[in-house]
SEVOGU-67684 format. One record per residue: residue in one letter; x, y, z of N, C-alpha, C in turn. Coordinates in steps of 0.05 Angstrom, whole numbers, plus 32768, in hexadecimal, padded with zeros to 4 digits. Layout:
+-----+--------+---------+------+---------+----------+-------+--------+---------+------+
| res | n_east | n_north | n_up | ca_east | ca_north | ca_up | c_east | c_north | c_up |
+-----+--------+---------+------+---------+----------+-------+--------+---------+------+
|   a |      X |       Y |    Z |       X |        Y |     Z |      X |       Y |    Z |
...
+-----+--------+---------+------+---------+----------+-------+--------+---------+------+
# end
This chain:
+-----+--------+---------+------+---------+----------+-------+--------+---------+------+
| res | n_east | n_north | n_up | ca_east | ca_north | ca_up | c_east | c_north | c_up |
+-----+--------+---------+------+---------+----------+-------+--------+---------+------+
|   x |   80CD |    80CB | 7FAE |    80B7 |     80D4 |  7F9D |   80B4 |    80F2 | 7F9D |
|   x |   80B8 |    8101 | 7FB9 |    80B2 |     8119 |  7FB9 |   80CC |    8128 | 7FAA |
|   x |   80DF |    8120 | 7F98 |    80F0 |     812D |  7F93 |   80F6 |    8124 | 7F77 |
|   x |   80E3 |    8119 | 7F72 |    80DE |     8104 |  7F58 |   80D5 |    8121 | 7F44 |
|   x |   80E5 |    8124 | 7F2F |    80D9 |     813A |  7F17 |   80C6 |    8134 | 7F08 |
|   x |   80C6 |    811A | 7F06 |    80AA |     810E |  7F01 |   808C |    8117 | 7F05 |
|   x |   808C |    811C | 7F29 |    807B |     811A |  7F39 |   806E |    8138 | 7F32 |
|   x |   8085 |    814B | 7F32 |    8087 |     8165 |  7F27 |   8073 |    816D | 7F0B |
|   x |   807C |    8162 | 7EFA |    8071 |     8158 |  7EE2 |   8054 |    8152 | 7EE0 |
|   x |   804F |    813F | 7EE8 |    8030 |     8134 |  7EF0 |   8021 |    814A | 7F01 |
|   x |   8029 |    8153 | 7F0E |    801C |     816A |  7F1C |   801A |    8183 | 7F12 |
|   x |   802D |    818E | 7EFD |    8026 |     81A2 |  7EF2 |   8017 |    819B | 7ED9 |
|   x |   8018 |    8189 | 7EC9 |    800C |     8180 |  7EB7 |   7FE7 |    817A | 7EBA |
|   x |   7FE1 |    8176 | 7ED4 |    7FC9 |     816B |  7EE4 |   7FBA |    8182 | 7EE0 |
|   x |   7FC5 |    819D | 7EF3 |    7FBD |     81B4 |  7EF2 |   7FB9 |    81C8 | 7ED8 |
|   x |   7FC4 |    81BD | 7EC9 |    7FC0 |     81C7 |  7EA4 |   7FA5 |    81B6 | 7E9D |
|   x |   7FA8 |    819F | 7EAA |    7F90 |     818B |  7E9A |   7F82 |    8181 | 7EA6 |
|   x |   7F7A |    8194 | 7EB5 |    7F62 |     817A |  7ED3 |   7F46 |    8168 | 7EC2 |
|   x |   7F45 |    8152 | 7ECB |    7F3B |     813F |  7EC4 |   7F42 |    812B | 7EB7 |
|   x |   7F64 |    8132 | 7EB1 |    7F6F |     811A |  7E9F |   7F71 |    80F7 | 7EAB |
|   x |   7F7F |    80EA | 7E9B |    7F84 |     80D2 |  7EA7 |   7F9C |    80CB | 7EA8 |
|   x |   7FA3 |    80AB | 7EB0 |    7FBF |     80A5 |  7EB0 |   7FC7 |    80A5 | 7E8F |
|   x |   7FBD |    8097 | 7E86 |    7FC1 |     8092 |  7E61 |   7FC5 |    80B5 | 7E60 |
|   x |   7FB5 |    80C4 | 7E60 |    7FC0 |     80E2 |  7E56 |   7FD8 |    80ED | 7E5E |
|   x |   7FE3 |    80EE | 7E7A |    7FF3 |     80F5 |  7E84 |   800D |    80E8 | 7E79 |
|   x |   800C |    80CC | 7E7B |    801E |     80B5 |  7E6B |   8022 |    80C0 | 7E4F |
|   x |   8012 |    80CE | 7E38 |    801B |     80D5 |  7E1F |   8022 |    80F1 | 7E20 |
|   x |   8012 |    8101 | 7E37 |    801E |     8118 |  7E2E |   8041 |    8125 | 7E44 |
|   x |   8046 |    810E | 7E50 |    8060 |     8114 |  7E5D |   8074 |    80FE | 7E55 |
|   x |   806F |    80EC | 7E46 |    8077 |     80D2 |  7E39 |   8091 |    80C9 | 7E4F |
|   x |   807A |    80BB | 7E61 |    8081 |     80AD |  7E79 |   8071 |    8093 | 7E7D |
|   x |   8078 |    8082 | 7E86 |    806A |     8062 |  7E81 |   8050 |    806F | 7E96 |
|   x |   803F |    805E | 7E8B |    8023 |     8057 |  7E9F |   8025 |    8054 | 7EB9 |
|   x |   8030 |    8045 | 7EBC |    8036 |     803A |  7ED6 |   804A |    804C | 7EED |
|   x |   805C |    805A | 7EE2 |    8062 |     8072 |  7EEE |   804A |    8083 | 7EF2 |
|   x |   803F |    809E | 7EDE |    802D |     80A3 |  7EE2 |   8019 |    80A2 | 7EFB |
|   x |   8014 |    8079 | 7EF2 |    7FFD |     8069 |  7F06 |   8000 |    8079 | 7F28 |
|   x |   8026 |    806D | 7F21 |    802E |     806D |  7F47 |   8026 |    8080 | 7F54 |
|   x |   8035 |    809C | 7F3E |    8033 |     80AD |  7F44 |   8012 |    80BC | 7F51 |
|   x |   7FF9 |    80BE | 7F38 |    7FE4 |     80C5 |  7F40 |   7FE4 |    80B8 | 7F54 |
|   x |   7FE5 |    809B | 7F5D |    7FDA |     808F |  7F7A |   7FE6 |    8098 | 7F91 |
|   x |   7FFD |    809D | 7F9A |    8008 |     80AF |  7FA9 |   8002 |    80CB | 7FB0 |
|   x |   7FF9 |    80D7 | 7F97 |    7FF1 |     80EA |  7F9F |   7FD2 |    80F6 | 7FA5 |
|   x |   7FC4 |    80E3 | 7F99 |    7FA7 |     80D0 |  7FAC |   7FA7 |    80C9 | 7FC3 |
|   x |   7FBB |    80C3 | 7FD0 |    7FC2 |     80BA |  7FE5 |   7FBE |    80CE | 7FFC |
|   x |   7FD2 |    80E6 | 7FF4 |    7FD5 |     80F7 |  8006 |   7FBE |    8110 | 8001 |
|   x |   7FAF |    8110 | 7FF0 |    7F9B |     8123 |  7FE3 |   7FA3 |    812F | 7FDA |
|   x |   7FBB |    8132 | 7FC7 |    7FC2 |     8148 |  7FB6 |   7FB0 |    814D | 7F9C |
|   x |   7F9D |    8132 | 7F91 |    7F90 |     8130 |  7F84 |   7F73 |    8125 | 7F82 |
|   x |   7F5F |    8121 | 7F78 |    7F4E |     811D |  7F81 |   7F44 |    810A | 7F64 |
|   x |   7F34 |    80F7 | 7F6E |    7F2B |     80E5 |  7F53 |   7F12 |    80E9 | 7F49 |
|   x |   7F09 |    80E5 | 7F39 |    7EED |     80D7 |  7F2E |   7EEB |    80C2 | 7F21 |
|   x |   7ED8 |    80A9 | 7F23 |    7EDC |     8099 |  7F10 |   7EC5 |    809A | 7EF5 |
|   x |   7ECE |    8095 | 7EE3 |    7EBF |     8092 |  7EC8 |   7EB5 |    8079 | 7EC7 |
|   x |   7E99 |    8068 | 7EC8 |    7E99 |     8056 |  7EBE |   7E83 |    8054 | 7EA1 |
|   x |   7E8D |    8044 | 7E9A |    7E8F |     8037 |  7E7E |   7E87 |    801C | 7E74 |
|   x |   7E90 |    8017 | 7E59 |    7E91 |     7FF9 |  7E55 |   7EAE |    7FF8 | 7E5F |
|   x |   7EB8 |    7FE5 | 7E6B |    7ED0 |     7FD1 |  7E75 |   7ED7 |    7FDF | 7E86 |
|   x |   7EEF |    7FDE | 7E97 |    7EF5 |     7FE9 |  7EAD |   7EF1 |    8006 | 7EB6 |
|   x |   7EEB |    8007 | 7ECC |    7EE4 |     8029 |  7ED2 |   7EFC |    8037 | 7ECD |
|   x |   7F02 |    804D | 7EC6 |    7F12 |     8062 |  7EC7 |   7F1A |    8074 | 7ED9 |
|   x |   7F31 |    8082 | 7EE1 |    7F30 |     8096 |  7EF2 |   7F36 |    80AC | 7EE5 |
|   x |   7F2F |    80C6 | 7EE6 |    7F37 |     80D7 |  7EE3 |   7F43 |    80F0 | 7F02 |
|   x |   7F58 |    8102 | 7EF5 |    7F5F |     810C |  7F12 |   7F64 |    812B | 7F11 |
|   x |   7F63 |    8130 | 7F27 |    7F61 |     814C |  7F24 |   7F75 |    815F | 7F3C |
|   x |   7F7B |    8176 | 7F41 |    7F9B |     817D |  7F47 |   7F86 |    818B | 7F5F |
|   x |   7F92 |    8181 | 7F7C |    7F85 |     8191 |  7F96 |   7F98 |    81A0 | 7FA3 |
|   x |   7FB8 |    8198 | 7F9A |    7FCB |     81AA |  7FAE |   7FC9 |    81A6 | 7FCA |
|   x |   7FD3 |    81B1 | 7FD5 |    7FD8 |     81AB |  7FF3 |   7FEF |    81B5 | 8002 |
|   x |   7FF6 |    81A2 | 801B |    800E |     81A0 |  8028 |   801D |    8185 | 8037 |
|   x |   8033 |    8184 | 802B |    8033 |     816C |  8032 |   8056 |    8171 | 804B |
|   x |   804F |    8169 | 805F |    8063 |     8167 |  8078 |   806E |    8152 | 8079 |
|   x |   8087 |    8151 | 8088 |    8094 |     813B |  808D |   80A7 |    8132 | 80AC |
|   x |   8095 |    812A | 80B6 |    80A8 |     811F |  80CB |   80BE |    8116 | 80D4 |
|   x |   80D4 |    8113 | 80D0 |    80EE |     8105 |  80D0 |   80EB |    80F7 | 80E5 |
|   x |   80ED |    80FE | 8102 |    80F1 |     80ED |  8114 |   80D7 |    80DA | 8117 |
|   x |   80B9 |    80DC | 8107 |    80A4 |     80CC |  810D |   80B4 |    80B6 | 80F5 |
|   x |   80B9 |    80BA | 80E4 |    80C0 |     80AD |  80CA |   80E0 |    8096 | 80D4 |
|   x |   80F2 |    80A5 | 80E6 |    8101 |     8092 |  80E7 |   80FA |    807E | 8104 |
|   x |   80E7 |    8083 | 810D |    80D8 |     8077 |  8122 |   80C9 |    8060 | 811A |
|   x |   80BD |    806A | 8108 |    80AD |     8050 |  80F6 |   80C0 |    8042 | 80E3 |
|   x |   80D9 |    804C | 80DB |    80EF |     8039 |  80D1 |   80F6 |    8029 | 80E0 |
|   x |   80F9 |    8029 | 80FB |    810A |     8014 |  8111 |   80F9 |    7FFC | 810B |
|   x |   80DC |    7FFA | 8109 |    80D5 |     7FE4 |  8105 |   80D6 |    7FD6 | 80E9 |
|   x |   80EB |    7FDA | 80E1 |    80F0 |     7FC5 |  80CE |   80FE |    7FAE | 80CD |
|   x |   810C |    7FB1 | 80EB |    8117 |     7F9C |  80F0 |   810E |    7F8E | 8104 |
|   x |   80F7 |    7F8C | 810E |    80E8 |     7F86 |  8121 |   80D5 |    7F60 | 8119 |
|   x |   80D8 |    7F4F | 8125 |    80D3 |     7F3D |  811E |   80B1 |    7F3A | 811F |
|   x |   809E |    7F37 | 810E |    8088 |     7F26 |  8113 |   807C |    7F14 | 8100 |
|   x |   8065 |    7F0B | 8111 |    8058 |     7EEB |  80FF |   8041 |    7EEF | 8100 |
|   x |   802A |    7EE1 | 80F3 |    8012 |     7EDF |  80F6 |   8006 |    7EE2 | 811A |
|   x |   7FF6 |    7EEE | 811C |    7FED |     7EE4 |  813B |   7FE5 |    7ED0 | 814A |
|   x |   7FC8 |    7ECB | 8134 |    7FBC |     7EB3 |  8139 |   7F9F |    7EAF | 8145 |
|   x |   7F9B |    7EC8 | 8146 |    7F84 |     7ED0 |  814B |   7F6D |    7EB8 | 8142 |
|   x |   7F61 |    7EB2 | 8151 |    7F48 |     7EA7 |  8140 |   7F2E |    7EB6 | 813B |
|   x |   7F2A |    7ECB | 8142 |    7F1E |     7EDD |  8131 |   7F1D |    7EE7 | 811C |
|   x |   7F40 |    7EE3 | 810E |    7F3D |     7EEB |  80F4 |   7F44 |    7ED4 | 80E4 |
|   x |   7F3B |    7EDE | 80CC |    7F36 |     7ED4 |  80BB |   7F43 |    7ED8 | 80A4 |
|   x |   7F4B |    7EC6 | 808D |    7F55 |     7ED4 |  8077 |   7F53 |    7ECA | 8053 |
|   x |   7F45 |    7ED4 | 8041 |    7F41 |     7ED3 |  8030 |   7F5E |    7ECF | 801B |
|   x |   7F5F |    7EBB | 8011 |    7F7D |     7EA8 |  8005 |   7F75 |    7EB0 | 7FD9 |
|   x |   7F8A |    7EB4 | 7FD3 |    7F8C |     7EA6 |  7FB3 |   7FA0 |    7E9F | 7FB8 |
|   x |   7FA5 |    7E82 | 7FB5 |    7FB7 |     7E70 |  7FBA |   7FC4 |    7E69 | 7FAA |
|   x |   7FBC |    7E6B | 7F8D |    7FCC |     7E72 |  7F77 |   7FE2 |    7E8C | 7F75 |
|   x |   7FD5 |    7E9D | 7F7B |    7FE7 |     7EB4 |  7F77 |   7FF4 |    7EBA | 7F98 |
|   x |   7FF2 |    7EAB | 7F9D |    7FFD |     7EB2 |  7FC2 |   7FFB |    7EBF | 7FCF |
|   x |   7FE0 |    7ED2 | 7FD1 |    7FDE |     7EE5 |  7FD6 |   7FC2 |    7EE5 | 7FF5 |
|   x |   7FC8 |    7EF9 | 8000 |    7FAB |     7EF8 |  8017 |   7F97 |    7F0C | 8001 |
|   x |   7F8A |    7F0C | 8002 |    7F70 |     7F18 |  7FF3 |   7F60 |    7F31 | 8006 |
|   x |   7F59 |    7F20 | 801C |    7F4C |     7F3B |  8034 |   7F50 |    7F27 | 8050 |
|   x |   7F4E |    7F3C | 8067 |    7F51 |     7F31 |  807E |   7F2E |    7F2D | 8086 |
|   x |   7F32 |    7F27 | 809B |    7F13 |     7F29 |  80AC |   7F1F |    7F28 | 80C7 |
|   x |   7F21 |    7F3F | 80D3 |    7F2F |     7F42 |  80E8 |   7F11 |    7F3D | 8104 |
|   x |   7EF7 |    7F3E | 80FE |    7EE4 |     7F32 |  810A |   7ED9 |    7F13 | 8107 |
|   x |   7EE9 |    7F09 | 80F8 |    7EE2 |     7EEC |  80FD |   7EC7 |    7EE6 | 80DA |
|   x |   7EBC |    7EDB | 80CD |    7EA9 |     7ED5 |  80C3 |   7E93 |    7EF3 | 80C9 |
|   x |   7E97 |    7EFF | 80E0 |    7E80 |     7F1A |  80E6 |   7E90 |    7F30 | 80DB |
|   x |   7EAA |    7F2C | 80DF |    7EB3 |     7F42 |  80D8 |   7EB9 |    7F51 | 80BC |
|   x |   7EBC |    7F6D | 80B8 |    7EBA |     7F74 |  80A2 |   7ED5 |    7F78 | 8096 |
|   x |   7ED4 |    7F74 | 807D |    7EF2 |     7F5E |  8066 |   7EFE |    7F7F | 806C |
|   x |   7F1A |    7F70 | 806B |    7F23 |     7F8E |  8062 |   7F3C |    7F83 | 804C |
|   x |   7F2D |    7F89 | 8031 |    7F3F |     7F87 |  8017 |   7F54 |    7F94 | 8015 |
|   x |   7F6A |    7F7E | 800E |    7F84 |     7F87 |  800A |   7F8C |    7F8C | 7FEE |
|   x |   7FA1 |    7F99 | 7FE7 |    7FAC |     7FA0 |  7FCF |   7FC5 |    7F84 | 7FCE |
|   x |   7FC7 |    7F7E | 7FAB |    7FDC |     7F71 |  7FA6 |   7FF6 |    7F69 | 7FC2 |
|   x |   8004 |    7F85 | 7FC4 |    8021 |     7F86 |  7FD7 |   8017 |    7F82 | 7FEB |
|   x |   800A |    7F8A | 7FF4 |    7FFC |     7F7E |  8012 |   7FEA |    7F5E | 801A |
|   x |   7FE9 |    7F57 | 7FFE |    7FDA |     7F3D |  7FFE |   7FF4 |    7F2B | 8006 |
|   x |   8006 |    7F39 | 7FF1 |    8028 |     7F23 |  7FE9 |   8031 |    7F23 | 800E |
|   x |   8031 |    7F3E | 8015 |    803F |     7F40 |  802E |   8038 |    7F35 | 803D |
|   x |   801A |    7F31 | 8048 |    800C |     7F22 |  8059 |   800F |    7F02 | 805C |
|   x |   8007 |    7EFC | 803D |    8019 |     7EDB |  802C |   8030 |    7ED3 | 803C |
|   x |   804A |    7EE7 | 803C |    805F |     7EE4 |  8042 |   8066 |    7EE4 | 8063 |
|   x |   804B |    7EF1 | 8075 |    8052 |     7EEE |  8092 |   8050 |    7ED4 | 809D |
|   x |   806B |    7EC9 | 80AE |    8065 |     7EB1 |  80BE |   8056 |    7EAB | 80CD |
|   x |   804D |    7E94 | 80D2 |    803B |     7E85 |  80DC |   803C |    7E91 | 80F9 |
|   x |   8029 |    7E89 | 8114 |    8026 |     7E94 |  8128 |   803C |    7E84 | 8138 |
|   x |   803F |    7E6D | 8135 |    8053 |     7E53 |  8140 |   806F |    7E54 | 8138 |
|   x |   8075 |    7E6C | 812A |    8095 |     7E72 |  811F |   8099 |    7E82 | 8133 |
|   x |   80C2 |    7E91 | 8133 |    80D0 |     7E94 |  8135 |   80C2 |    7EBA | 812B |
|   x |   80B8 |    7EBB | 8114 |    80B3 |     7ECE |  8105 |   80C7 |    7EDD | 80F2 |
|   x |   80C5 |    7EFB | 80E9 |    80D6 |     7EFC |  80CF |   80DB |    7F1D | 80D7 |
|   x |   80EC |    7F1F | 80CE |    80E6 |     7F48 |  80CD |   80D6 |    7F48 | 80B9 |
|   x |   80CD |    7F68 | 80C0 |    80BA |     7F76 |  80B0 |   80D1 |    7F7B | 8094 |
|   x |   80EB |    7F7F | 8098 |    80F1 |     7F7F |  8078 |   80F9 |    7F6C | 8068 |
|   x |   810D |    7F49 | 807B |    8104 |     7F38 |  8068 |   80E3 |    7F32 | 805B |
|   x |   80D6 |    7F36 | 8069 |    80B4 |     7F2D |  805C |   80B4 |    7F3F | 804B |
|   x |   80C0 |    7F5E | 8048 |    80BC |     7F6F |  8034 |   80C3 |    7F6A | 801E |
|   x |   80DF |    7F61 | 8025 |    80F6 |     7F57 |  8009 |   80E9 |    7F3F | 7FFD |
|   x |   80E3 |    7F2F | 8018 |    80D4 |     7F14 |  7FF8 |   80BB |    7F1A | 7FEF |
|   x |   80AB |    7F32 | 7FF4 |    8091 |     7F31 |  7FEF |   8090 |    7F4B | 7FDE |
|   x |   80AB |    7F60 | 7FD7 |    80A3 |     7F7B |  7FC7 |   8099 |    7F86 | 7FCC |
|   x |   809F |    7F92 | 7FE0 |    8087 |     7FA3 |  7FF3 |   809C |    7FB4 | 7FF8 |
|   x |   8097 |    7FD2 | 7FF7 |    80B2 |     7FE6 |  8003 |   80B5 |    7FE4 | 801E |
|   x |   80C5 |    7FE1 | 802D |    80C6 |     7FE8 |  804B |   80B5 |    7FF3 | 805B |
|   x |   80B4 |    8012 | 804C |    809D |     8028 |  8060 |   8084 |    801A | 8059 |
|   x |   8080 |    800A | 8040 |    8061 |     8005 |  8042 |   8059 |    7FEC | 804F |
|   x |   806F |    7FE3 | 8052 |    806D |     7FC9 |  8064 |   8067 |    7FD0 | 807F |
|   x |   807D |    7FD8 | 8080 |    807D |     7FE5 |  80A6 |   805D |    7FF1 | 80AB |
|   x |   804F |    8009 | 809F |    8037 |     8009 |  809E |   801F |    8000 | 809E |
|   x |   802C |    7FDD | 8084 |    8015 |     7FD2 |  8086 |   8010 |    7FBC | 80A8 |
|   x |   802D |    7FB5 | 80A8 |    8032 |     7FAB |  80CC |   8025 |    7FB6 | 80E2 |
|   x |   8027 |    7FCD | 80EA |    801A |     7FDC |  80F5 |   7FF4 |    7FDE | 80F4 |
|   x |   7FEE |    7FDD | 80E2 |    7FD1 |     7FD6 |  80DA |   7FCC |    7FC5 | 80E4 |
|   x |   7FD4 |    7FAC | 80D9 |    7FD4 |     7F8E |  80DB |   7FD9 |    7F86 | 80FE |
|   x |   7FE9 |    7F95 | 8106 |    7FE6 |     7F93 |  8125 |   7FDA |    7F9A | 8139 |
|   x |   7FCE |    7FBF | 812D |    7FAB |     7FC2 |  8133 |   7F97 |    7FAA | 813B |
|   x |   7FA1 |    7FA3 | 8121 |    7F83 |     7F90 |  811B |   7F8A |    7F71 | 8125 |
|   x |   7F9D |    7F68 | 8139 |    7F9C |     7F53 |  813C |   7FAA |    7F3E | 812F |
|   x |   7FB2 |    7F42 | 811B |    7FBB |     7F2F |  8103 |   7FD5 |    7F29 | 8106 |
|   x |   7FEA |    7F3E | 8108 |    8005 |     7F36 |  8104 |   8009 |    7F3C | 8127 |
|   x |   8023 |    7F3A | 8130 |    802C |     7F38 |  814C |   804F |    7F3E | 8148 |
|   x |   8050 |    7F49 | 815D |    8075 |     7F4B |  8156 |   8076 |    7F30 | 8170 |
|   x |   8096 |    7F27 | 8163 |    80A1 |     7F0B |  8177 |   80AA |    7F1C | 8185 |
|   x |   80B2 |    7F2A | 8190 |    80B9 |     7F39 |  81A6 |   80E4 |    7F37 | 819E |
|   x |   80E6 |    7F2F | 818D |    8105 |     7F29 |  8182 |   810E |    7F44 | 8172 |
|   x |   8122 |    7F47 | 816F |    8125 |     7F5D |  815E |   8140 |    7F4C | 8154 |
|   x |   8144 |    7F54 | 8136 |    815C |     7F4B |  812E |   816B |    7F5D | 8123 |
+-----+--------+---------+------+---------+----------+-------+--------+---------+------+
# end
C-alpha cells in the first residue's frame, strides 16, 4: 500500500480538497470506490486523515480531511509478528465468553469476552468470517493462515486479529506449530 501510486494520489488530491468524499475522490482520480474506500480507511487507521460524518436522510457520510504525519516501520517487529502465521490455534473455551452468531452469513457478529456482563466488542465483516472459521476448543486446531485463506482475511490482519483474540481469552494457540 505504502508504495501504491494510488495512495499517492488520494493524498495529494485530499490536500487540494479537504472535506471531500470517497464518491469525489473516485470521480476525480477515476479509480473504483472501493479502492479509494481501502485506501481512505488505512489511512484513518494510522491518522494520516481525519473524518467527519455528515448525517442525513439514508446512510451517514464521511467526509475526510489530510493530517500528514509519520509513518515508521519496523522490520524485525513485523517479521516477528509474521512467524505467527504458522502457529496453530482454536477457540479456547472460555465460558465467559460469549458470542453473537449470523448464521446465515457465517459470520461472529461481536464477542463478549465478560460473559452476558461483559461489554460486546463488534467485529467487522473479515474478522466476523475469521472468527466463524476458528476451530472448536476440542480440535487439533488450524494455523493462523489456513483460517486466513478460507476466511479472506490477509495474514497481517489475521495474525493481529489472533493476538487480540488471545488478549481476550477467546482464541488459544495448540501449542503445535506446523
Amino acid at each position: 500500500m505504502i508504495a501504491s501510486d494510488s495512495l499517492f494520489d488520494v493524498l495529494e488530491c485530499l490536500k487540494e480538497n479537504p472535506g471531500s468524499n470517497a464518491s469525489f475522490l473516485s470521480g476525480k482520480l477515476k479509480l473504483h470506490i472501493i479502492t479509494i474506500q481501502r485506501i481512505l480507511d488505512t489511512l484513518e487507521k494510522y491518522g494520516f486523515v481525519r473524518t467527519d460524518e455528515k448525517k442525513g436522510i439514508g446512510r451517514p457520510s464521511k467526509t475526510y480531511f489530510y493530517l500528514g504525519g509519520q509513518f515508521t516501520f519496523n522490520l524485525d517487529e513485523m517479521t516477528g509478528l509474521y512467524e505467527t502465521r504458522d502457529k496453530k490455534i482454536r477457540e479456547k473455551g472460555d465460558p465467559n465468553v460469549r458470542f453473537s452468531y449470523n448464521v446465515d452469513k457465517e459470520i461472529v457478529n461481536a464477542v463478549l469476552p465478560g460473559g452476558k456482563k461483559g461489554k460486546a466488542l463488534k467485529l467487522d465483516e473479515k474478522s466476523g468470517k475469521f472468527l466463524w472459521c476458528v476451530p472448536p476448543p476440542d480440535s487439533a486446531g488450524a494455523t493462523v493462515r489456513e483460517i486466513a485463506e478460507k476466511s479472506g482475511m490477509p495474514v497481517m490482519d489475521a495474525i493481529r486479529f489472533v493476538l487480540e483474540m488471545i488478549d481476550l481469552n477467546v482464541i488459544e494457540e495448540t501449542g503445535k506449530k506446523q
